[in-house]
C-alpha positions as CSV (number, residue, x, y, z in Angstrom):
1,X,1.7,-14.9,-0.9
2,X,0.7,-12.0,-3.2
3,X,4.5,-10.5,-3.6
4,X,5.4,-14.6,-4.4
5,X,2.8,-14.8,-7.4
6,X,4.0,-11.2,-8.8
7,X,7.3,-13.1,-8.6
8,X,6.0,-15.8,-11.1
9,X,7.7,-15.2,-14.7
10,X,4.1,-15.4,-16.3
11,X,3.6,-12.5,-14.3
12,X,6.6,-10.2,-14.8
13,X,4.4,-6.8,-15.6
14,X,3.4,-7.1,-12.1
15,X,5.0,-4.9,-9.1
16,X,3.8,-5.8,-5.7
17,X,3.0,-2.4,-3.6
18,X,3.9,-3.5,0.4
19,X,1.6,-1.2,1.9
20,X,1.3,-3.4,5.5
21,X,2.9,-0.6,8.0
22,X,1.3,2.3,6.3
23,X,-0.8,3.4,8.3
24,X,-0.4,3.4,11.8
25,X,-2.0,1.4,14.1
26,X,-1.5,2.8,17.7
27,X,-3.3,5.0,19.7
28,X,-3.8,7.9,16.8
29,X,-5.2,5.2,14.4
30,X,-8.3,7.0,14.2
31,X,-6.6,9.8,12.2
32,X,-5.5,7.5,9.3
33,X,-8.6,4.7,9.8
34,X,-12.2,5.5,9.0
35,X,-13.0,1.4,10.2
36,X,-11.6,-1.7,10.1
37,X,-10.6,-1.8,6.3
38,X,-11.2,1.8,4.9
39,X,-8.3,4.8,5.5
40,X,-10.0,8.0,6.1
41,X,-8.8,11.3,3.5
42,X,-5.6,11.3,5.5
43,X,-5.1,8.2,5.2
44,X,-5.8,7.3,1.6
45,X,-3.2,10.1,1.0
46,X,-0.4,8.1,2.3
47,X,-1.7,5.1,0.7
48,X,-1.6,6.7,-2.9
49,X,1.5,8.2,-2.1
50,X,3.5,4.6,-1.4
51,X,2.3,3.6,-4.8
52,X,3.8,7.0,-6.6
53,X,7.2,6.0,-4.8
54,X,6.9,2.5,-6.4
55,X,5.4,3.9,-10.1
56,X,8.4,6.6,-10.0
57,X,10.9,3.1,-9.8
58,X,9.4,1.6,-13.0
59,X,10.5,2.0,-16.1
């Protein structure tokens, strides 16, 4: 639903950021998840760097 309204001509500036998948979820989750919503350190890191990969592709 979010990558559809960034989609919306109104809304052009936008870039939607896919981070679903980032961080893993199986048995070494604890490494990249402090809890149910928050990454830890380790975690934040690969967060910020999937949205340097997507900044690098804008003009």
């Amino acid at each position: 639903m979010l990558k559809t309204i960034a989609d919306f001509k109104p809304f052009a500036h936008v870039t939607y950021v896919n981070l679903r998948n980032t961080l893993s979820t199986g048995t070494d989750y604890k490494t990249w998840w402090a809890n149910e919503l928050h990454p830890t350190e380790k975690g934040f890191d690969l967060v910020t760097n999937r949205f340097v990969e997507v900044l690098y592709t804008l003009p």
